[in-house]
C-alpha positions in Angstrom: 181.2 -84.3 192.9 181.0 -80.3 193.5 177.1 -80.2 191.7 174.4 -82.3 191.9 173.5 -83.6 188.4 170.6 -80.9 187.5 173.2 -78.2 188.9 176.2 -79.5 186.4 173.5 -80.0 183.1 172.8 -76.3 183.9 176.1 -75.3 184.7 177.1 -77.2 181.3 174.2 -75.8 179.5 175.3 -72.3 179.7 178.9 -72.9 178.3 177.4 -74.2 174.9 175.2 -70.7 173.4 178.0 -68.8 175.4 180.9 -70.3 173.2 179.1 -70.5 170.5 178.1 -66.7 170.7 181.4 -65.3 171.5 182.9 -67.3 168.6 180.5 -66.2 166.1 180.1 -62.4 167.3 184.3 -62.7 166.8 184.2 -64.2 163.6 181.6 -61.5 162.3 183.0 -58.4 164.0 186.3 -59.3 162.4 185.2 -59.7 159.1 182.6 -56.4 159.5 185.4 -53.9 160.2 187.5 -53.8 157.2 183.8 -54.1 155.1 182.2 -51.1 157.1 185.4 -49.2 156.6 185.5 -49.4 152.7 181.7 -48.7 152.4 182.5 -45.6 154.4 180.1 -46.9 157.5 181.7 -44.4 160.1 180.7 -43.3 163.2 179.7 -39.6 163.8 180.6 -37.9 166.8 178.2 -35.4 168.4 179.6 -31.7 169.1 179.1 -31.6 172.7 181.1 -34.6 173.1 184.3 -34.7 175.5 187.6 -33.4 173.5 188.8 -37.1 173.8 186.2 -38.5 171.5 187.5 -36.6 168.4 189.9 -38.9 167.8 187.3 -41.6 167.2 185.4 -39.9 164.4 185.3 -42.3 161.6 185.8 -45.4 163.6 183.3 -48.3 162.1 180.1 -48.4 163.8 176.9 -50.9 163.4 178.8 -53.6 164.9 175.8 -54.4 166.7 174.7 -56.6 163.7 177.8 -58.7 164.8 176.2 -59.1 168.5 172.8 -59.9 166.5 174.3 -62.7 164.8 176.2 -64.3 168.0 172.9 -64.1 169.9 170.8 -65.8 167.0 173.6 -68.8 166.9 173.6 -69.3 170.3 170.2 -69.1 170.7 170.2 -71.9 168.1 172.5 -73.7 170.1 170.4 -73.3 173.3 167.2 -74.8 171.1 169.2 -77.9 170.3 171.1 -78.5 174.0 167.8 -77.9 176.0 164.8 -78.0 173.2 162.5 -75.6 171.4 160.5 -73.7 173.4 158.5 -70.3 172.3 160.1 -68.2 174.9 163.6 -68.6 173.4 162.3 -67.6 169.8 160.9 -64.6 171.6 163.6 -63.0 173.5 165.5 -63.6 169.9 162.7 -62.1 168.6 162.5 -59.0 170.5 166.1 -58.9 170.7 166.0 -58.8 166.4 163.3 -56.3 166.5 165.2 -53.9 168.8 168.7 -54.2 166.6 166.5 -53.2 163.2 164.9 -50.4 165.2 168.9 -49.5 166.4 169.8 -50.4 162.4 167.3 -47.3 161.1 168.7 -44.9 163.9 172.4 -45.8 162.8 171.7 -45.6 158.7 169.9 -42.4 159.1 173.1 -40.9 161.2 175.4 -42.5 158.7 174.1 -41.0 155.7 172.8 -37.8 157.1 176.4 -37.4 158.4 175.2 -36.5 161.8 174.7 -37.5 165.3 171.3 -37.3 165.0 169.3 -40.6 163.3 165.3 -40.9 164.0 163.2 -38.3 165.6 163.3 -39.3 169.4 159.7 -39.2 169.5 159.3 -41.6 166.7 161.8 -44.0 168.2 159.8 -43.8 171.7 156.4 -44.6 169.5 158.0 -47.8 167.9 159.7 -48.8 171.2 156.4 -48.4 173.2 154.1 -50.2 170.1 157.0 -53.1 170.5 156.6 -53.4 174.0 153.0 -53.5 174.2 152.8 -56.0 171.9 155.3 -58.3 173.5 153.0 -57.7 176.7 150.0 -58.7 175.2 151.6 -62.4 173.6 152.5 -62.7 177.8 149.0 -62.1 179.0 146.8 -63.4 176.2 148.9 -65.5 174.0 151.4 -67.2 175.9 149.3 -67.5 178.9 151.8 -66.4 182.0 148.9 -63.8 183.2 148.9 -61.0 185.4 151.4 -62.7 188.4 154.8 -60.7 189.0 157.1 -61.7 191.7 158.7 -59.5 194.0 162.5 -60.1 195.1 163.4 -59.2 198.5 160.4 -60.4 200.1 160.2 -63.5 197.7 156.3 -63.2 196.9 154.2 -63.5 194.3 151.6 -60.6 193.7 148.4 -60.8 190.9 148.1 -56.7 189.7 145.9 -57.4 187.0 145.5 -55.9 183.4 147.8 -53.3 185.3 151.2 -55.7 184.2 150.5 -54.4 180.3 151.4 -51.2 180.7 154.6 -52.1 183.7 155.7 -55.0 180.7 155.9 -51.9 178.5 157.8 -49.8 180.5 160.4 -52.4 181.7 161.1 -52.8 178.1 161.0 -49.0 177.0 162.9 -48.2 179.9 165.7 -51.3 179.4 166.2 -50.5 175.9 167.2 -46.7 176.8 169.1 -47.0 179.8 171.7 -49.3 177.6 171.3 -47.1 174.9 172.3 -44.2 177.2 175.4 -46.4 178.6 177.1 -47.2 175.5 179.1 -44.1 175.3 182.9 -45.0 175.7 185.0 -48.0 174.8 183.7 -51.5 175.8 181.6 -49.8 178.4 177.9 -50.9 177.3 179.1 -54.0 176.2 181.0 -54.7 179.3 178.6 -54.1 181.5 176.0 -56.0 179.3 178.5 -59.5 179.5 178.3 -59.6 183.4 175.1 -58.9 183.7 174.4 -61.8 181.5 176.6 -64.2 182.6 175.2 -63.8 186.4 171.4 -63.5 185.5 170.6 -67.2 184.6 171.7 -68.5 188.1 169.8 -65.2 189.5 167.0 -65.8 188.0 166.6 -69.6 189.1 167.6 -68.7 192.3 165.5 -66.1 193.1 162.2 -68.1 191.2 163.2 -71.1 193.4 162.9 -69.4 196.6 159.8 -67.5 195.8 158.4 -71.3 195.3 159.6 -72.4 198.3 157.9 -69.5 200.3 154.6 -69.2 198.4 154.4 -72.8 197.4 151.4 -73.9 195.7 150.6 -70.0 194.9 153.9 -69.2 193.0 154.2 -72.9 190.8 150.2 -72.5 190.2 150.8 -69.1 188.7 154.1 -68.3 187.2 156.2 -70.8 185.4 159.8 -71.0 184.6 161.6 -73.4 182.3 165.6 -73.2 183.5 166.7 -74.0 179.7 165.4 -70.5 178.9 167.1 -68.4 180.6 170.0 -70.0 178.3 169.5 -67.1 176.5 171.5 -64.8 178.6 174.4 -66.9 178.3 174.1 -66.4 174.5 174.2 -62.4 175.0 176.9 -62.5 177.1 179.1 -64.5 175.1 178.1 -61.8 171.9 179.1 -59.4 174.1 182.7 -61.1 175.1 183.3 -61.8 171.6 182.5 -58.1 170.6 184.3 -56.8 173.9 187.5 -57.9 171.9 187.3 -55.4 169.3 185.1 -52.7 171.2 187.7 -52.6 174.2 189.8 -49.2 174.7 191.2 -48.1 171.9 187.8 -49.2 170.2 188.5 -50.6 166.4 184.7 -50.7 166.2 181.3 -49.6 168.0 177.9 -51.3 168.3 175.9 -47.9 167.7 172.3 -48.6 168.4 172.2 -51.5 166.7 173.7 -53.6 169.9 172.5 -51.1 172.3 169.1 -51.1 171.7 169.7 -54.8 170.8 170.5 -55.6 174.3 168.4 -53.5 176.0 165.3 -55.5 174.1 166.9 -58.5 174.8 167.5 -57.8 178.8 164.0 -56.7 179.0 162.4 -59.3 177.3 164.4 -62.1 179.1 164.0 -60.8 182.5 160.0 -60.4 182.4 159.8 -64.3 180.5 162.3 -65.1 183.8 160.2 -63.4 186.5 163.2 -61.4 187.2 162.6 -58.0 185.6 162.7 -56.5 189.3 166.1 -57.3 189.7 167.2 -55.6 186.8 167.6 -52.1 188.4 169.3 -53.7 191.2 171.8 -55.8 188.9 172.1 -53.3 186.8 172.4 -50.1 188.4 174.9 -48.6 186.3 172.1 -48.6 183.2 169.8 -46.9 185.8 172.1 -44.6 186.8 173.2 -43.4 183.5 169.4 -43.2 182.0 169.0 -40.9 186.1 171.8 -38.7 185.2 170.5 -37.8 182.0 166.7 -37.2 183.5 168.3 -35.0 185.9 170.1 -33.4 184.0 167.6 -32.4 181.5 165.2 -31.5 184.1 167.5 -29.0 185.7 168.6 -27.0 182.4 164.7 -26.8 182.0 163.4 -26.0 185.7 166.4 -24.2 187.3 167.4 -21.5 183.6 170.3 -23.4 181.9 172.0 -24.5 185.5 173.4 -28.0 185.1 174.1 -30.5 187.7 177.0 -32.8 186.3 179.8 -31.4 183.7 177.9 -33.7 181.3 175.4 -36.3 181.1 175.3 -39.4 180.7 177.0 -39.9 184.3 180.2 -41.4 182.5 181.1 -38.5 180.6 180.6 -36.6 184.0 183.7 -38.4 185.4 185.5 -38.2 181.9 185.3 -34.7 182.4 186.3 -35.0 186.0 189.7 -36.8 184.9 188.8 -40.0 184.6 190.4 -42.1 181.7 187.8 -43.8 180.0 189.4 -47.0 180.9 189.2 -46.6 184.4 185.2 -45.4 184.0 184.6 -48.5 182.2 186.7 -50.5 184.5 184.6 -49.2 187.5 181.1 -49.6 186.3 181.7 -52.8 185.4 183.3 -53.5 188.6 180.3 -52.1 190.4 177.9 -54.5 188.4 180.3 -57.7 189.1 179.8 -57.0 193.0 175.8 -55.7 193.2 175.4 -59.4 190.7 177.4 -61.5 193.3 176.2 -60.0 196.2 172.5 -60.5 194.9 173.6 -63.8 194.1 174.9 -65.1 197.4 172.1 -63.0 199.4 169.5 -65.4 197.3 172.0 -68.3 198.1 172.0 -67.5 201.9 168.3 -66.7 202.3 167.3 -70.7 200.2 169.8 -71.8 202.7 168.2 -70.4 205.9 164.6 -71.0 204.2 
C-alpha cells in the first residue's frame, strides 16, 4: 500500500467536493453564457486597458456565480463524506458573502456601462465590516482564541485581542490581491486552482509539525479538523471547471463576483486552517500583483506623475513588455505550482528530520 489508511481517506476525501465542484461550475458556466449574452450581461473594458483587451468588450462576465455554485455543491459534498462541522458552513459562508459584495460591483458596471461599479471606499467599508465580523465568531463564538502559528519556525504564538484586527486584514487584504490578479484569460482562476489543490496537504502538514514541536502547547490551543480543509478542494475544482471556459480566448469572465469570491474564501479557509501565514508565500503572485499596484500608485503620487512599470497590475506590465497573455498566465501559474511544492516538500523534509 503507497498510504497509510488516514493518508488514503484524505487523499480520497479530496477527490469527492473536487469532482463534484468542477462538474457543477461546468454545467453552470455552460448554461450562464448564452443566458448572460441575450440579457446583454457584457463585460466593460476600462480605457487604460492594453490595446489587446478591445477585442474582449462584450464578452459575458459574472461567471463568478458559476464558481459560487460549484463551491456550495462541493462543500455539500464535503458535509456528507466527512460530517457537518461549523467551519465548513463558514468558509461557504464568507465565500457567499464576498461573491454578493463582487455581484453589486459587477451590476453596477453592467448597467452603468462602465468600468467603474461601487465607490472603492464603500467596497473597503463592507470588506473590513465583513472581516471583523468573521474575526469576532473566531475569538468569541467559535472559541479558537488569540493563538496563531508561525510557519518556518513551527510555533505557536498567543498575541491577544491584537489577532482581530490581523484576521481582518488577512481577509481585506486576500480578497484584493485576487481581485487585482484577475485581469487576463484564466489567470486569476488559474492561479486560484493550484493554490487550492496544494493547500489541504499544506495545511495539515504544516499544523502537524507545529504539534510535534510545541506539543501539548499547540493541540491545547489551536485545533484543526483535516475534513475541513476539504473545502479548498471544492474551490479548486470551481476553479478547473470554470478554467475551461475562462482559458485564452476567454468565452466568459468571473468579474468580481469569483474574484472577490475566492479571495474571501482563501482568507477565511486559511485563518480556520492555521495557515493564513503561508498564503503570501503560496501565493506570491496575488501579493505581487496587489505590490505592483501600491507601488505604482505611490509613485505617480510621491515622485509628479513618474511611473515605475508600463502598467499596473504587474501582469499588464509584461503584456506591455511583449508578453502574450498566455504565456503571463502560463508563468504565474507556473511560479505558484513550484513556491506550493517546494513549501510542500520543505514541510515534508523538516516532519521527517523532526
Amino acid at each position: 500500500m503507497i498510504f497509510p489508511d488516514a493518508e488514503r481517506y484524505f487523499a480520497l476525501s479530496m477527490v469527492i467536493p473536487l469532482a463534484v465542484a468542477l462538474v457543477v461550475t461546468a454545467l453552470v458556466t455552460n448554461a450562464l453564457i448564452p443566458y448572460l449574452k441575450r440579457i446583454g450581461n457584457l463585460q466593460p473594458i476600462y480605457d487604460e486597458a492594453p490595446e489587446e483587451h478591445r477585442r474582449k468588450q462584450g464578452t459575458p462576465t459574472m461567471g463568478g456565480a458559476a464558481i459560487l455554485c460549484g463551491i456550495a455543491a462541493g462543500t455539500a459534498a464535503a458535509i456528507l463524506v466527512n460530517g457537518f462541522t461549523p467551519e465548513k458552513i463558514v468558509m461557504l459562508g464568507m465565500t457567499l458573502l464576498f461573491g454578493a459584495v463582487g455581484f453589486l460591483d459587477d451590476y453596477q458596471k453592467i448597467t452603468k456601462r462602465r468600468n467603474l461599479g461601487l465607490r472603492a471606499r464603500h467596497k473597503l467599508a463592507l470588506q473590513i465590516a465583513v472581516g471583523l465580523i468573521f474575526a469576532c465568531w473566531y475569538v468569541f463564538a467559535a472559541g479558537y482564541g488569540t493563538w496563531i502559528l508561525i510557519p518556518f519556525a513551527w510555533k505557536s504564538v498567543n498575541i491577544g485581542y491584537f489577532i482581530l484586527p490581523y484576521i481582518a486584514f488577512v481577509v481585506v487584504a486576500a480578497v484584493n490581491a485576487v481581485n487585482l490578479t484577475d485581469g487576463l484569460d484564466g489567470l486569476a482562476a488559474g492561479v486560484s486552482s493550484v493554490l487550492a489543490l496544494f493547500y489541504p496537504v499544506i495545511a495539515v502538514l504544516a499544523f502537524g509539525l507545529c504539534a510535534l514541536k510545541n506539543g501539548a502547547l499547540v493541540l491545547e490551543n489551536v485545533h484543526l479538523a483535516s475534513g475541513d480543509t476539504m473545502f479548498f478542494a471544492a474551490m479548486a475544482g470551481a476553479c478547473l471547471g470554470f478554467l475551461l471556459f475562462n482559458r485564452h480566448p476567454a468565452k466568459i469572465f468571473m468579474g468580481d463576483t469569483g474574484s472577490l469570491a475566492l479571495g474571501g474564501g482563501f482568507a477565511a479557509g486559511a485563518v480556520l486552517c492555521h495557515a493564513e501565514l503561508l498564503l503570501p508565500v503560496c501565493g506570491f503572485i496575488f501579493v505581487i500583483e496587489a505590490l505592483s499596484v501600491i507601488l505604482q500608485v505611490g509613485s505617480y503620487k510621491l515622485r509628479g506623475g513618474r511611473r515605475i512599470f508600463k502598467m499596473a497590475p504587474l501582469h499588464h506590465h509584461f503584456e506591455l513588455s511583449g508578453w502574450h497573455e498566455r504565456k503571463v498566465t502560463a508563468v504565474f501559474t507556473t511560479v505558484t505550482l513550484a513556491l506550493c511544492a517546494g513549501v510542500t516538500v520543505w514541510t515534508i523534509l523538516a516532519t521527517k528530520t523532526f
